[in-house]
N, C-alpha and C positions, 0 to 999 in steps of 0.2 A: 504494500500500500504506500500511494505518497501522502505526504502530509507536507502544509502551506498555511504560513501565518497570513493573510490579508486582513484590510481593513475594508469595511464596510461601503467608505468609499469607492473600492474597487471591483467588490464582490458583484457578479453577474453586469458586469458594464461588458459590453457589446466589444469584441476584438478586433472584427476587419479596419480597414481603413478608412471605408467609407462611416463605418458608426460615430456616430457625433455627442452620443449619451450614455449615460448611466440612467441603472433603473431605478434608484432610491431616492430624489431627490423632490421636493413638492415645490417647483418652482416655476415662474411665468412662459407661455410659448409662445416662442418668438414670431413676429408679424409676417403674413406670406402670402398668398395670393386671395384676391378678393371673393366674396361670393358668402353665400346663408350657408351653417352646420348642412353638410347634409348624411345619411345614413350611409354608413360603410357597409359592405360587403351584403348587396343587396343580394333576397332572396334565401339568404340562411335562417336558420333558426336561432335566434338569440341563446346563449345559453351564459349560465351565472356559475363559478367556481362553489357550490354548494358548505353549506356547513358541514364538518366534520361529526358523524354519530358518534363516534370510539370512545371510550372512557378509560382507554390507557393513559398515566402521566404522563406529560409532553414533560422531552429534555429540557424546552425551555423555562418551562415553569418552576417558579423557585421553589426548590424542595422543603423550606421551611415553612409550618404551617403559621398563618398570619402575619407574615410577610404586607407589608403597603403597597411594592411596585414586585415589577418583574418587565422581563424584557424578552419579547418574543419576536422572532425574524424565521425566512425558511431556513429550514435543517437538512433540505437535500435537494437537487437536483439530478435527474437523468444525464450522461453523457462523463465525460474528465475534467480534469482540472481545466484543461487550454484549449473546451472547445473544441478539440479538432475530429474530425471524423464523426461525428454526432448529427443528430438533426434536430438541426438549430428550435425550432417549434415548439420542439419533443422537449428540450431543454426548460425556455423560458416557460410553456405551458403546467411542468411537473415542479416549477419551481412556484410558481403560484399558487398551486394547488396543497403544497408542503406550507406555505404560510397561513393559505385559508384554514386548514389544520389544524396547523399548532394556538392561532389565535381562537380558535372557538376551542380547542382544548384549556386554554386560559381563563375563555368565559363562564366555563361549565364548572372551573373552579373557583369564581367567585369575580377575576377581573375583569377589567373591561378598558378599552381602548381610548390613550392618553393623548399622546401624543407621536408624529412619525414624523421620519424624512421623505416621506413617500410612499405609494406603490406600496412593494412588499418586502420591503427594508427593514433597517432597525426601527422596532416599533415599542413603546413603552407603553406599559398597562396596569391600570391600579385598582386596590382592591375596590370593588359596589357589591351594595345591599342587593340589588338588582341583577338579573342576569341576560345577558344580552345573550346574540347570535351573530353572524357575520356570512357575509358571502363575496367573492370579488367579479369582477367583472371586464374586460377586455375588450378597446374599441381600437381599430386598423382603419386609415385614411390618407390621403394624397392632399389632404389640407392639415393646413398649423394650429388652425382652432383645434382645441382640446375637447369641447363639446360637440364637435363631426361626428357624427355616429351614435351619440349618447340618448338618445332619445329612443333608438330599437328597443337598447338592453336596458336602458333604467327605468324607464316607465311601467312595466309589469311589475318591475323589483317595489317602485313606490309605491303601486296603488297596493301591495303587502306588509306595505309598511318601514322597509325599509330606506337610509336617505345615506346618503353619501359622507365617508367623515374622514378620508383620505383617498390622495388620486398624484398620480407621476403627470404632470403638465408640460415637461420640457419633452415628449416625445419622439423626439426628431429620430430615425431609425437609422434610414441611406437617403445618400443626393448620389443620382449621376444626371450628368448635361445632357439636353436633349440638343442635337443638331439644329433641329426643325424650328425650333422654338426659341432658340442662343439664350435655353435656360435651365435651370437646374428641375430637374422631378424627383420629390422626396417625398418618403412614406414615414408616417408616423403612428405611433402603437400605446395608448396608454391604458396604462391598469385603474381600479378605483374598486376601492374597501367600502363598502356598505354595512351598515348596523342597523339592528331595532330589540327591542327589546321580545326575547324570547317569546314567541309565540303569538306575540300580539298584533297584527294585521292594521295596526291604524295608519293611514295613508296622511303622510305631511304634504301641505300646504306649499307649492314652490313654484317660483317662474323663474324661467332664462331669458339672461337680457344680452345683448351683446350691441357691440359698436363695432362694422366692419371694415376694418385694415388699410389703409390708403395712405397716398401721397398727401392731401389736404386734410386728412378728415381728423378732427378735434372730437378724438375720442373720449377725453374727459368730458366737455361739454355734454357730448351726447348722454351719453354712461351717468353724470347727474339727472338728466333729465329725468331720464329711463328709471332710477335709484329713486328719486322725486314723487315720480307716479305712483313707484308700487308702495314709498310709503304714505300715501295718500288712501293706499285702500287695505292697509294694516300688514304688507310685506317691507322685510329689514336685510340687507345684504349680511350672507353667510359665509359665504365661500367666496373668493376671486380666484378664477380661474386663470385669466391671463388680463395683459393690455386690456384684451378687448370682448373679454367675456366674464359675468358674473352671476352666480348665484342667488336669488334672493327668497324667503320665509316667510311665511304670515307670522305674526308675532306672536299668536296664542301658543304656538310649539318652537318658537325662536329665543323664549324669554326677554326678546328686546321689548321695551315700552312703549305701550299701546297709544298711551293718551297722552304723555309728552312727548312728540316729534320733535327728536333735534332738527336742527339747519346740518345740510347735509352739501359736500362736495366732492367730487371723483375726481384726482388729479393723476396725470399719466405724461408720461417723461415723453422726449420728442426727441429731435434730429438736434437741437441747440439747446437744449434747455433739461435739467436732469430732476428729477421726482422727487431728491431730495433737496432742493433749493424749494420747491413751491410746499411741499410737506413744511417747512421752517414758516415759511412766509404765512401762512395759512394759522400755524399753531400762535403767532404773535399777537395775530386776530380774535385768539380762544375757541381757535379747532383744537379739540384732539383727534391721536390716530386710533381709525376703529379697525382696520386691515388691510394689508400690504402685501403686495406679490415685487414680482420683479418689474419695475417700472409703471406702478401702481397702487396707488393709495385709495382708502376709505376714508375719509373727516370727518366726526361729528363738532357740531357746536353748540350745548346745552341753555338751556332759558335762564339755569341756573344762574351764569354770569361767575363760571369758575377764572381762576387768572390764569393767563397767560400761560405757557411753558413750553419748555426747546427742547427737541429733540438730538442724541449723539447716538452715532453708529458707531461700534467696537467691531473692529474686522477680526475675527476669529483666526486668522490664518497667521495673520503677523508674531512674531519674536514676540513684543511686548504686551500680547494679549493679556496674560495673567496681570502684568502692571495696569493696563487698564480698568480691567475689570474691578481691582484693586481700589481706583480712580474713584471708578462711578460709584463705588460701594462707598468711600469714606466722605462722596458728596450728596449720601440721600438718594442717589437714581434709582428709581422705578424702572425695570424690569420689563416691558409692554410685550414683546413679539422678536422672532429671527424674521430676518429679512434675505430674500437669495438677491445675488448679485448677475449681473450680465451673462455670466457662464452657465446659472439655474441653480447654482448652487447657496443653499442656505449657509453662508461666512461674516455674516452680520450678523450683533444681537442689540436691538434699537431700546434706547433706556429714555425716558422720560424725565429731568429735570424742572422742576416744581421753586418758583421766590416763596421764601419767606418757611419754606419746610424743611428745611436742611438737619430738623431734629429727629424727624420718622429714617430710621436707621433700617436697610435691610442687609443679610450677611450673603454672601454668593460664593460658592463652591460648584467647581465643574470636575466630574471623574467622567475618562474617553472609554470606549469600548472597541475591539476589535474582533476580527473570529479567524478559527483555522477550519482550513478543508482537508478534508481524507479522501481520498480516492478509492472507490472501491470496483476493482475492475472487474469483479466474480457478476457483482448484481450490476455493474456498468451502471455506476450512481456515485454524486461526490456529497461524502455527507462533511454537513457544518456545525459546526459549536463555539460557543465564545472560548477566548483564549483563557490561562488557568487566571490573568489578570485584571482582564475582562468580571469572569468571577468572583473573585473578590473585591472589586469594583461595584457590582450590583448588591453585595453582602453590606459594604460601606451604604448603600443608598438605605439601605433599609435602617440598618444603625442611626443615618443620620437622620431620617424619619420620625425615629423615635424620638427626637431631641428639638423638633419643629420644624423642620426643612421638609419644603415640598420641592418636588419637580416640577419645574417649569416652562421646560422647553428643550427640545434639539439644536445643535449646529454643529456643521462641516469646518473640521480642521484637518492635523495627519491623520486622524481618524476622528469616528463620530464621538461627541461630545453631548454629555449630558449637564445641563444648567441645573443646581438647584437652590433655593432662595427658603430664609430664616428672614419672621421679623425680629428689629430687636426693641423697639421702644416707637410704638406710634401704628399706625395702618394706615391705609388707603385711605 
């Protein structure tokens, strides 16, 4: 057998030359040719990565009984370590189907899903009263919108109840040029994690909005309109999917407020001008941010007449990470959301600065996670597991649990990183 330390960021990223992604990351899909979602691979039968029945312990599952988090990602795939000689399909298809798995083996023991980097990556899951179910889903398209195709396979999933609560949006797969057209044709592939609560069939409430892609077109503009209208009839943006598509909830199942409508803005970065200059300018005004993709923001601004505050982005990837982070901690920052950067990848973590509060103290602790592969070439399957570091890494999360540190987030460094956040004198 072989065995291979990787890191999460590497795990099942695509090897030819033509591949331009990885599968784990939950971040914006870049702008490409014009035209409405439409349904991919017409003529099939939709079909859903189903919940796992088996009531065997998942590896992933921490073997300690009441445990707060655990950390579940797939445990296998069909084919070798490098891809080669395999069929590719067979590959990503039995790799998804190993995380559909292992995350309903999680649910059935009490957790339920936190937060991810995507797709069917590292995914963290904390303990609920409640028991959920899961299923995934796979959409294939020749467009850059992330929601092409999503309307076959999600809409039966909805009207059972289930809604979307993770999805790989940077799905760029291959380009090759087309002579004819003196232009590139790219196929793109993304996965998306669906949830509801065990057995219960109740159907949310949601519209898709989008703004379509262009040389001229002021996609913010539009995109507030759009955000405007539906909360005018009691729907709240959920998800950002890209630029130029969004998610949005009726309130009664969104928990956003019904009867105090903020003042609402959708700002989206350009050819000159970058999303985080107008995210600044906007918050001076007494926006805050309600959700952020790659070159895309959400703004609320409350009746309340909260003050002011600025926002700083910590680039995860740099040398002096830790001393920043360090920064924002001994100046009161708030903690809001990762942000993905240009590449799609989440290596920002956007903290919120607050005048006159510099007394509400919160503590930040980040432990990384990585995993090795084993090759096993009898069942032509490579199974994964976190490193022995990794594991005692998740053991610290649970420690630190105990002591008031929650999890609060993912981001992309040499390997994936886990935020997690203690108050120490003061709240929200």
């Amino acid at each position: 057998m072989k065995t291979r330390i990787t890191s999460f960021a590497s795990l099942f990223s695509l090897t030819s030359a033509t591949v331009l992604t990885t599968l784990f990351f939950v971040v914006a899909a870049q702008s490409g040719r014009t035209g409405q979602p439409t349904k991919s691979e017409p003529g099939q039968t939709p079909r859903a990565t189903p919940p796992s029945r088996s009531d065997k312990k998942s590896t992933s599952v921490s073997e300690r009984e009441g445990d707060e988090y655990d950390i579940v990602f797939s445990t296998s795939h069909d084919g070798d370590i490098r891809w080669k000689h395999v069929d590719y399909e067979q590959v990503i298809h039995s790799g998804q189907a190993s995380f559909v798995k292992e995350i309903n083996r999680a649910a059935a023991q009490g957790f339920r899903f936190l937060y991810s980097l995507g797709g069917y990556g590292l995914t963290v899951v904390k303990r609920d009263e409640t028991e959920y179910e899961y299923v995934g889903i796979e959409t294939r398209s020749d467009m850059s919108l992330v929601t092409a195709g999503l309307d076959e396979k999600y809409l039966p999933l909805l009207k059972q109840g289930y809604h979307i609560v993770s999805n790989t949006t940077n799905g760029l797969e291959t380009c090759s040029f087309n002579s004819i057209t003196n232009a590139n044709d790219c196929s793109y592939r993304h996965f998306f994690l669906l949830e509801r609560q065990k057995g219960v069939q109740k159907p949310r409430e949601q519209n898709l909005i989008y703004s379509i892609p262009g040389w001229k077109m002021k996609m913010g503009v539009e995109l507030t309109d759009q955000v405007r209208e539906g909360m005018s009839q009691g729907f709240y943006p959920t998800i950002v999917f890209s630029r130029s598509e969004m998610l949005l909830e009726r309130a009664e199942t969104s928990g956003q407020p019904g009867d105090d409508k903020p003042e609402v803005k959708v700002v989206t970065s350009g050819w000159h001008d970058d999303v985080k200059k107008k995210i600044s300018d906007l918050a001076k005004e007494g926006y805050r941010l309600e959700l952020i993709s790659d070159g895309v923001a959400v703004m609320y601004r409350r009746s309340n007449a909260a003050p002011p505050v600025s926002y700083v982005w910590v680039d995860t990837n740099k040398k002096d990470f830790e001393n920043k982070l360090a920064e924002m901690q001994g100046q009161g920052a708030i903690y809001r959301m990762s942000s993905p950067g240009s590449k799609g990848i989440s290596d920002a973590l956007v903290f919120e600065l607050r005048a006159g509060e510099a007394g509400h103290r919160r503590e930040y602790k980040t432990l990384k996670f990585d995993v090795q592969q084993e090759e096993d070439r009898a069942e032509n399957k490579v199974k994964i597991e976190l490193t022995s570091a990794s594991k005692a890494n998740l053991r610290t999360i649970n420690e630190l649990a105990k002591v008031g540190f929650v999890v609060r987030g993912l981001f992309h460094a040499d390997k994936v990183g886990v935020l997690l956040e203690r108050s120490v004198n003061g709240s929200d």
